[in-house]
NUMAR-592413 format. One record per residue (C-alpha): x, y, z; residue in one letter; residue number from 1. Coordinates in steps of 0.02 Angstrom, whole numbers, plus 50000, padded with zeros to 5 digits. Layout:
// NUMAR-592413
<atom><east>X</east><north>Y</north><up>Z</up><r>A</r><k>NUM</k></atom>
...
***
This chain:
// NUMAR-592413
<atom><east>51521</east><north>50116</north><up>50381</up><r>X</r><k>1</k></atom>
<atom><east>51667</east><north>50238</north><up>50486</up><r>X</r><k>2</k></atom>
<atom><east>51677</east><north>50397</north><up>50435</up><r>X</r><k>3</k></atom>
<atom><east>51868</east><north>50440</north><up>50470</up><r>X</r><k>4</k></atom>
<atom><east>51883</east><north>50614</north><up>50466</up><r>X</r><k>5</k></atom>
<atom><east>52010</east><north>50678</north><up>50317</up><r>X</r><k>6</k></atom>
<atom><east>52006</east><north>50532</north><up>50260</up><r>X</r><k>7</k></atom>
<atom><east>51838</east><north>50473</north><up>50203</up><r>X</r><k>8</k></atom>
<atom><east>51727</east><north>50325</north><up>50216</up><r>X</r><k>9</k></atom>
<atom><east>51775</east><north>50140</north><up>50237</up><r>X</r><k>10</k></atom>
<atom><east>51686</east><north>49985</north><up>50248</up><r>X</r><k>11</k></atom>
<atom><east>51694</east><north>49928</north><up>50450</up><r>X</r><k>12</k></atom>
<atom><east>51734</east><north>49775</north><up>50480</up><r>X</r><k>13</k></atom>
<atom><east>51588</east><north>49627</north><up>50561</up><r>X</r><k>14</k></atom>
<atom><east>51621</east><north>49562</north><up>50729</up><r>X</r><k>15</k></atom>
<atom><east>51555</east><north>49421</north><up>50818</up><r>X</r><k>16</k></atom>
<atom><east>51384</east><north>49479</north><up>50883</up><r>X</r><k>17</k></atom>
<atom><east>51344</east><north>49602</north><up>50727</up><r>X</r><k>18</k></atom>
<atom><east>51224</east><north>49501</north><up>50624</up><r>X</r><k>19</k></atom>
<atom><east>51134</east><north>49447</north><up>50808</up><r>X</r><k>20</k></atom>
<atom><east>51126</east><north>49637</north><up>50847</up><r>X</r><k>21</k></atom>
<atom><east>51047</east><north>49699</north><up>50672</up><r>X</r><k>22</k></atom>
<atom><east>50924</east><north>49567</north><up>50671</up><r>X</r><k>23</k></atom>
<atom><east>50866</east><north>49620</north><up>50833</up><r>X</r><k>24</k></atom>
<atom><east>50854</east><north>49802</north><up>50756</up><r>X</r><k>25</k></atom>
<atom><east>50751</east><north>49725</north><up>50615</up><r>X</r><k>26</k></atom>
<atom><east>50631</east><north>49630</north><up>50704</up><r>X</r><k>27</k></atom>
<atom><east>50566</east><north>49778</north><up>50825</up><r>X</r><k>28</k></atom>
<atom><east>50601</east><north>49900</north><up>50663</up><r>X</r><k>29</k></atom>
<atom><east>50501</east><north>49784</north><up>50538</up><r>X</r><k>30</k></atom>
<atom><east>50361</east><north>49678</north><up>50642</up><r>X</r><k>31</k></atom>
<atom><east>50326</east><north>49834</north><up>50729</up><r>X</r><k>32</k></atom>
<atom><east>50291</east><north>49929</north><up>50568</up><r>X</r><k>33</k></atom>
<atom><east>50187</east><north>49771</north><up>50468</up><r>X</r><k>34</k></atom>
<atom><east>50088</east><north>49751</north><up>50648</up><r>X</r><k>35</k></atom>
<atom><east>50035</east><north>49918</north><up>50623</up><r>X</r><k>36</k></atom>
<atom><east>49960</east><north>49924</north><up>50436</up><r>X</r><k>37</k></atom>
<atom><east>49987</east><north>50053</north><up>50338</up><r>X</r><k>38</k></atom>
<atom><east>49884</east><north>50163</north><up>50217</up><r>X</r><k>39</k></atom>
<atom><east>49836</east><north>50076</north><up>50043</up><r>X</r><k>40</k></atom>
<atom><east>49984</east><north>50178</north><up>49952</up><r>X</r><k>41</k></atom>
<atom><east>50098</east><north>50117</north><up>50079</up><r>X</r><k>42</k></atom>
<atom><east>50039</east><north>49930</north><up>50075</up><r>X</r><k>43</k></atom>
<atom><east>50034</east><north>49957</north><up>49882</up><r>X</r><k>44</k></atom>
<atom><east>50240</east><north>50002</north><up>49890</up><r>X</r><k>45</k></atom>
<atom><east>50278</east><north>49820</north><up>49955</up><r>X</r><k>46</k></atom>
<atom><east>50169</east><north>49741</north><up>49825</up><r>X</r><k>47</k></atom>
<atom><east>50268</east><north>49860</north><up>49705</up><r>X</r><k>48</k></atom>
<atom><east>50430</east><north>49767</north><up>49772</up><r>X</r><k>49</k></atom>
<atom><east>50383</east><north>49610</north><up>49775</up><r>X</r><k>50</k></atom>
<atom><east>50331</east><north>49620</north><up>49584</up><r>X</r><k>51</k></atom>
<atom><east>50501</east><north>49714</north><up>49553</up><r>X</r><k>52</k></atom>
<atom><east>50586</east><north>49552</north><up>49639</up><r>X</r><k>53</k></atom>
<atom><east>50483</east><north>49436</north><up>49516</up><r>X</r><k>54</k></atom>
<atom><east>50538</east><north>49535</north><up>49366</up><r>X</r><k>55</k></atom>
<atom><east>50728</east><north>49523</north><up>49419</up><r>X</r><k>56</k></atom>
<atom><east>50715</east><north>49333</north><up>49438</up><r>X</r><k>57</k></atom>
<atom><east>50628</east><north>49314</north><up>49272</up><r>X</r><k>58</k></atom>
<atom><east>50773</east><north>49409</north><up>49207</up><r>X</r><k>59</k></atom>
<atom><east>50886</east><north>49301</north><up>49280</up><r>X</r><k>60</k></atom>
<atom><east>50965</east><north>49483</north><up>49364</up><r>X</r><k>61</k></atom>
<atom><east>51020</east><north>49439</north><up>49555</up><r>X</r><k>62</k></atom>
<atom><east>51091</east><north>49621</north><up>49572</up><r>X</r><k>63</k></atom>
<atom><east>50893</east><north>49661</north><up>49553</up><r>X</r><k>64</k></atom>
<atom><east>50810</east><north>49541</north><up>49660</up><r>X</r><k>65</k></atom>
<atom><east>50945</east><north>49616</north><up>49796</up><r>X</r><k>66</k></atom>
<atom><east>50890</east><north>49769</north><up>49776</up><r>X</r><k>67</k></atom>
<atom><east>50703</east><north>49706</north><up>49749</up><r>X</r><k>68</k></atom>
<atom><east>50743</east><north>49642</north><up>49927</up><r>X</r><k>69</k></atom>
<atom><east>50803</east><north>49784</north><up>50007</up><r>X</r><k>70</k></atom>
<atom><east>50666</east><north>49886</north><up>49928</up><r>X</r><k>71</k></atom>
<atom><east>50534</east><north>49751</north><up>50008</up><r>X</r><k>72</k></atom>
<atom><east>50598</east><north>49768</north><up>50171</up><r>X</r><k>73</k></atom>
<atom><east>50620</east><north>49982</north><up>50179</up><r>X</r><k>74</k></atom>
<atom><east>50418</east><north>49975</north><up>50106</up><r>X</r><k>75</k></atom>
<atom><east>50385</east><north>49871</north><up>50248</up><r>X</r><k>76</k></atom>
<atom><east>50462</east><north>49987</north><up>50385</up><r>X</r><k>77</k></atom>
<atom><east>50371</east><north>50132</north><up>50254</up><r>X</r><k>78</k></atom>
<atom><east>50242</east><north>50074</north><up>50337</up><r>X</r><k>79</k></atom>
<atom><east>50228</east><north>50176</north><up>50490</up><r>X</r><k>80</k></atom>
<atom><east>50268</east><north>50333</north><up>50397</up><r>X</r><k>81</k></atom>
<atom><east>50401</east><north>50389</north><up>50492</up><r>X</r><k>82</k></atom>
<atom><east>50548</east><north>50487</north><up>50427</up><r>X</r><k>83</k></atom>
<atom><east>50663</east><north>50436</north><up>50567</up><r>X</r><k>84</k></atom>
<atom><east>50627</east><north>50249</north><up>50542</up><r>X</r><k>85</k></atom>
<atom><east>50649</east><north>50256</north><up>50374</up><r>X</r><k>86</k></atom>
<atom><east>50817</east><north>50335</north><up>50404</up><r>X</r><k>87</k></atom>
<atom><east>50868</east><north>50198</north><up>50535</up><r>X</r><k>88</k></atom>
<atom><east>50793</east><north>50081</north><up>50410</up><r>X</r><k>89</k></atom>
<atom><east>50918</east><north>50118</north><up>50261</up><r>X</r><k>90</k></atom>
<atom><east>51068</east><north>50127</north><up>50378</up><r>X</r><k>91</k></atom>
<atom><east>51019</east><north>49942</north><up>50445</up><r>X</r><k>92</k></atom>
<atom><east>50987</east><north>49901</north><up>50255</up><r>X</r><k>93</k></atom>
<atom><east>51158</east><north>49959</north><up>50219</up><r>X</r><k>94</k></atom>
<atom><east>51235</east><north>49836</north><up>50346</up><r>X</r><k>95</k></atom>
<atom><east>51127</east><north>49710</north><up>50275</up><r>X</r><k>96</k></atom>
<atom><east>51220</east><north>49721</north><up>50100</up><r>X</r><k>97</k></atom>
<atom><east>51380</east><north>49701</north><up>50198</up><r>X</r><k>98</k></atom>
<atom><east>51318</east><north>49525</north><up>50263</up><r>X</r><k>99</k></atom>
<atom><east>51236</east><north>49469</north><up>50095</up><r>X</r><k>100</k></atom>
<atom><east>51386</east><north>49490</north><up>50021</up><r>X</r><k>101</k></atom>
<atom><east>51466</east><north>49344</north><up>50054</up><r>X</r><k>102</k></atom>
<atom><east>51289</east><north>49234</north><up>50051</up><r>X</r><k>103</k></atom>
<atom><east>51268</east><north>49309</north><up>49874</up><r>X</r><k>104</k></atom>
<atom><east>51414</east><north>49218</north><up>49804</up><r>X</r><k>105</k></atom>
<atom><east>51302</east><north>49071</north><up>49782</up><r>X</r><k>106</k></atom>
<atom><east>51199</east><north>49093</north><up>49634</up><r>X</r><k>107</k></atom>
<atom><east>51017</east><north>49133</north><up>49677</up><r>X</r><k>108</k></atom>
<atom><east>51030</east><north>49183</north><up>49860</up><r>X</r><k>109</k></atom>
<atom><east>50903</east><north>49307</north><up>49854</up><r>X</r><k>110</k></atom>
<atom><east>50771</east><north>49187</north><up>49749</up><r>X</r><k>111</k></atom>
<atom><east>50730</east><north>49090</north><up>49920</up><r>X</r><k>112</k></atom>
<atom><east>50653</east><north>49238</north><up>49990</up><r>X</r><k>113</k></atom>
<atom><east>50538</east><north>49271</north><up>49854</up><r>X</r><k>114</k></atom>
<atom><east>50390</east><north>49177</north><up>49907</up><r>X</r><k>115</k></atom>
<atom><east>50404</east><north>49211</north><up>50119</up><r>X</r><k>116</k></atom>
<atom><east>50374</east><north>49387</north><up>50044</up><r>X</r><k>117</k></atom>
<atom><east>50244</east><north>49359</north><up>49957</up><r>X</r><k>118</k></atom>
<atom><east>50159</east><north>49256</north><up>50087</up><r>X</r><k>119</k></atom>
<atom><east>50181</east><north>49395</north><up>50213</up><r>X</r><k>120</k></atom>
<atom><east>50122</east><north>49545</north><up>50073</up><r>X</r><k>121</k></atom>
<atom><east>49964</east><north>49458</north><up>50053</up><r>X</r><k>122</k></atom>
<atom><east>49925</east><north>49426</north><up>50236</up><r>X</r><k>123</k></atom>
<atom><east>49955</east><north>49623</north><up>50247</up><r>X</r><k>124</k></atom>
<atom><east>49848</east><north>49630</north><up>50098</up><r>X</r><k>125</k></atom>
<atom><east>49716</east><north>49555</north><up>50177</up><r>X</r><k>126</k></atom>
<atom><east>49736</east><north>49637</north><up>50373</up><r>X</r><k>127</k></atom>
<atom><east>49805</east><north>49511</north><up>50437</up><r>X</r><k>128</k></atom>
<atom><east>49924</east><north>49605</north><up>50518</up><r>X</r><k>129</k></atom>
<atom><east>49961</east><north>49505</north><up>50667</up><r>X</r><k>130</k></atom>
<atom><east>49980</east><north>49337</north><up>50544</up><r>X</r><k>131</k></atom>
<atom><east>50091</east><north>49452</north><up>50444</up><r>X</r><k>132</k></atom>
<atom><east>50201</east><north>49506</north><up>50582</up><r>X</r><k>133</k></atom>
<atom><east>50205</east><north>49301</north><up>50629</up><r>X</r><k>134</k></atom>
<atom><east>50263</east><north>49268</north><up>50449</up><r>X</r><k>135</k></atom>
<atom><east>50387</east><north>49412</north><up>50458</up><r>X</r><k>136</k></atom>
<atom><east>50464</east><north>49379</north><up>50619</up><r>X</r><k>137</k></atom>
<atom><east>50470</east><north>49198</north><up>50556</up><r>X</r><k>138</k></atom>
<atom><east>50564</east><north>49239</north><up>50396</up><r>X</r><k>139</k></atom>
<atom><east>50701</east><north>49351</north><up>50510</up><r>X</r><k>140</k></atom>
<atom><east>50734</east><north>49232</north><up>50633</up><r>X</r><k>141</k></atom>
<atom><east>50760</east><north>49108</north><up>50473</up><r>X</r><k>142</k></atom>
<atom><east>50872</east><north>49246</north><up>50378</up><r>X</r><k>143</k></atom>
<atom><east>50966</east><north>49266</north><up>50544</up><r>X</r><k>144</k></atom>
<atom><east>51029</east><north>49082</north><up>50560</up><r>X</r><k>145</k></atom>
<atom><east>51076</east><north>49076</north><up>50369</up><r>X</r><k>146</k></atom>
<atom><east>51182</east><north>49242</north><up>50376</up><r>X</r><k>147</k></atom>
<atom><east>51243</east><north>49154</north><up>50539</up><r>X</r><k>148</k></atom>
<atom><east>51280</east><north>48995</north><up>50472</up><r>X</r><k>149</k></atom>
<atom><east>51368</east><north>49085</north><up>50324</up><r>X</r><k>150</k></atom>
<atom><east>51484</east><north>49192</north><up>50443</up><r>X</r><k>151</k></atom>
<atom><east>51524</east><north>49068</north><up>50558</up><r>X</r><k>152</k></atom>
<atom><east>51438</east><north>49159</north><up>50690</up><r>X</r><k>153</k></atom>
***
């Protein structure tokens, strides 16, 4: 987003290099956090997404599992209760809606990452936070080369 003054706020535009540079924020944003473990509310938030991204795709609702996504991901940085991170972690979520976009024009975009969350919730589950942080790292460096692929980056 650019905030123009007197004259509000418009959508900026992606350049080459963008969807490189906020996956790089999300991998030292989100393994960091998972790494870390959180309290059994906090771990108990991404289960609470992840079940909120199952009910959307029963529903057949891919405006849902978007937001089940998003809401996945911001429990995830949650994490390491930090207000500032969280803040960071909404404006990089925010970009992140800019990129799926385009990828959500295909019908069920958002289905394929159903299951890699899962996986990773239930190694956090379990304390296996460095497994989790494998999983999640795996699953960005995946989501990277599909938003890439998609944007001709």
């Amino acid at each position: 987003m650019v905030r123009q003054p007197n004259r509000g706020v418009f959508v900026a535009s992606l350049g080459p290099g963008d969807i490189h540079d906020v996956y790089t924020v999300r991998r030292f944003l989100e393994v960091s956090a998972i790494r870390g473990g959180g309290s059994p509310e906090r771990v108990a938030a991404v289960r609470a997404a992840i079940e909120e991204g199952r009910a959307a795709a029963a529903a057949d609702d891919e405006e849902a599992l978007g937001n089940a996504n998003q809401h996945f991901h911001g429990a995830i940085v949650a994490l390491a209760e930090s207000p500032r991170l969280n803040t960071i972690m909404a404006q990089v979520l925010a970009e992140m809606r800019l990129f799926f976009h385009k990828a959500t024009l295909d019908a069920h975009f958002y289905r394929s990452y159903l299951d890699d969350n899962e996986e990773i919730c239930k190694a956090l589950e379990a304390g296996e936070l460095d497994r989790a942080g494998d999983l999640l790292l795996a699953y960005l460096d995946r989501s990277e080369e599909k938003q890439s692929a998609v944007h001709g980056d």
